[in-house]
Phi, psi and omega in degrees: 000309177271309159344281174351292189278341176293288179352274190299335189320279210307314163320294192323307197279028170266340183280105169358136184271193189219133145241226174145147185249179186224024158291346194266011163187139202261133186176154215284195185280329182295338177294311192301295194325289187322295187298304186296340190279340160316325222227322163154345189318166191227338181214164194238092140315132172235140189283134202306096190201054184295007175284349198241354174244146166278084171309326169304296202300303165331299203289321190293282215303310176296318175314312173268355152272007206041068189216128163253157190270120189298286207192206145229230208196094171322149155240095190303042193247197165049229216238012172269101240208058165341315226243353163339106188312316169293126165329293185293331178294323172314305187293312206270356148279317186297307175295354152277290198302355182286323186322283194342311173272343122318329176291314174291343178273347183306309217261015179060068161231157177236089202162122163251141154266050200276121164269131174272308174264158162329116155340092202072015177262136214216356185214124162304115161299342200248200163248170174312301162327306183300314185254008155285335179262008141298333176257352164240022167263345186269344178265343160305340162305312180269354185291300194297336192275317199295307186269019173267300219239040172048022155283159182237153153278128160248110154324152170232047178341120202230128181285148172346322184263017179227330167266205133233341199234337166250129181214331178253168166308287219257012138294314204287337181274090210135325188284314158311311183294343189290320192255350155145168197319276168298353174290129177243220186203101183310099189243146168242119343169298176251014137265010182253350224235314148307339194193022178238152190290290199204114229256301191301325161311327184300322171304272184301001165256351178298302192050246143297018174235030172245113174279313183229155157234115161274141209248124157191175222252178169281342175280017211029025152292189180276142165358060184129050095238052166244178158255038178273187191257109155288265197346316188263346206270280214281338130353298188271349182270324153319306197293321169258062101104012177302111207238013187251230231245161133289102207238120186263138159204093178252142175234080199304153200268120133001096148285113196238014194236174200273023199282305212336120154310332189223070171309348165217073137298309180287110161289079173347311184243053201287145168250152198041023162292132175256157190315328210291273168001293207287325190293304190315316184284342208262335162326305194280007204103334186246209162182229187259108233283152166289156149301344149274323163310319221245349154266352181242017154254335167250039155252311188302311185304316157267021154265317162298332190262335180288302202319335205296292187311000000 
C-alpha cells in the first residue's frame, strides 16, 4: 500500500502541469482564478503587469482556490525596448522585468518568459552587433537576480509581424547561451508553427534549456481547434524529458464579419480593460472576449491537452 502511494506521488509529480495567463480577458483575477480551479487547471501565468497587483492579496486568493503561480510573461509595449537605441529607456525596460520578477518570486512562482523587444516594432533602430549586446547585457541584469532568488528566463521567440529579432528556437537559444548557463527558452506553439522548419526539431534542440511552454492552435484558439498535432507535440516534449507546466495562451482571432461562428464573442462593453490592454489584443486580432466565450476556450483547452499529460 505505501510502495503504491510513493509510486503514484512520484508519477504524479512527472507529469506535466495545466497553467493559462490571464491578460486575454479583462476581469478581476478572482474571477479567472475561481474559473480555471473549477475546470481542473493547476497553475496561473499572471500577466506581466506588477504595478496592478497586491502580491499578499494574490498569493491568499491563489492560496484558497490551490492554484499556483508558474510565473509570468513581459508585456513588451509602448516604450519598453532591451534593445533600445537610448540608454535610459534600456534601463527602465530592464527594471520592469526586474519588477516582473519580483512580482513571481512574491508569489513562489518560478518562470519569467522575456520578450526582449517591442511588441510590434518590426524595424531596427541599431545595427545588429549593437543591439545582441544590448540584449545580453540587459537581460544578464535580470539573469543575476533570477539566479539570486531560484527563478528561470525563458527566452521567447515571437513571429516576425509582432518582432524583427528573436523568431525562431535557436536564436532564443543562442541568446540563452550568451547570457549564461541557466537562461532558458520559452517556445510557443503558434509561433512556431509560423516561423519554424519543423517546430518538433526545435523542440529538440531547445532541449533542456526550454523552461516554459506555451500552448495555443495554430489559428490562436485554443488547443484542438486548429490543425496542429497535440499528440506529437506533447510527445515530443516527452521525449527531451520536459515535465513542468503547459501554459495555454490563445489570443482568438475577432470575426466582425456575419460569416462570424461564435456571434456573441465580443464583448461590447468590457470592464477594467485598460487602453494599454485593449490596444495590445486589438494589436493582435482580437479584443475583448465575452465570458463565455472565453470559458469554452479555457475549457477546449484543457480538455484537449489532459489525455496528453
Amino acid at each position: 500500500m505505501f510502495l503504491n502511494a510513493n509510486r503514484y506521488h512520484l508519477e504524479n509529480a512527472n507529469r506535466m502541469k495545466l497553467a493559462i495567463h490571464n491578460w486575454m480577458r479583462a476581469e478581476p483575477l478572482e474571477s479567472t482564478i475561481a474559473r480555471i480551479a473549477a475546470m481542473g487547471y493547476s497553475h496561473l501565468e499572471i500577466q506581466g503587469a506588477p504595478e496592478n497587483y497586491d502580491t499578499k492579496k494574490v498569493k491568499v486568493v491563489l492560496d484558497a482556490h490551490d492554484i499556483k503561480c508558474w510565473g509570468s510573461v513581459t508585456l513588451m509595449l509602448e516604450n519598453r525596448n532591451m534593445l533600445a537605441k537610448d540608454a535610459a529607456q534600456r534601463k527602465t525596460s530592464v527594471q520592469y522585468v526586474l519588477d516582473v520578477a519580483k512580482m513571481v518570486k512574491e508569489l513562489g512562482g518560478s518562470v519569467i518568459s522575456l520578450v526582449p523587444a517591442t511588441v510590434g516594432k518590426i524595424v531596427p533602430d541599431a545595427r545588429p552587433e549593437e543591439e545582441w549586446n544590448w540584449a545580453v547585457e540587459g537581460i544578464k541584469e535580470v539573469y543575476a537576480y533570477t539566479e539570486a532568488n531560484g527563478l528561470k528566463i525563458g527566452i521567447e521567440p515571437i513571429n516576425r509581424f509582432e518582432t524583427y529579432f528573436i523568431n525562431r528556437g535557436e536564436q532564443a537559444l543562442s541568446l540563452a547561451e550568451a547570457v549564461g548557463p541557466n537562461c532558458g527558452v520559452c517556445l510557443d506553439t503558434f509561433h512556431m508553427n509560423l516561423e519554424e522548419e519543423d517546430m518538433f526539431a526545435t523542440i529538440k534542440k531547445v532541449g533542456n534549456r526550454l523552461v516554459n511552454f506555451h500552448v495555443a492552435d495554430n489559428n490562436r484558439m485554443a488547443p484542438g481547434m486548429g490543425h496542429l498535432d497535440w499528440k506529437r507535440i506533447m510527445e515530443t516534449l516527452k521525449e527531451i524529458n520536459y515535465t513542468q507546466v503547459l501554459s495555454v495562451e490563445f489570443c482568438p482571432p475577432m470575426d466582425r464579419t456575419p460569416a462570424n461562428p461564435y456571434p456573441n464573442s465580443i464583448d461590447t462593453a468590457p470592464v477594467g480593460l485598460s487602453d494599454e490592454q485593449l490596444k495590445f489584443l486589438q494589436d493582435h486580432g482580437s479584443s475583448a472576449v465575452t465570458e463565455a466565450f472565453y470559458s469554452m476556450l479555457t475549457k477546449k483547452s484543457i480538455n484537449t491537452l489532459k489525455p496528453f499529460l
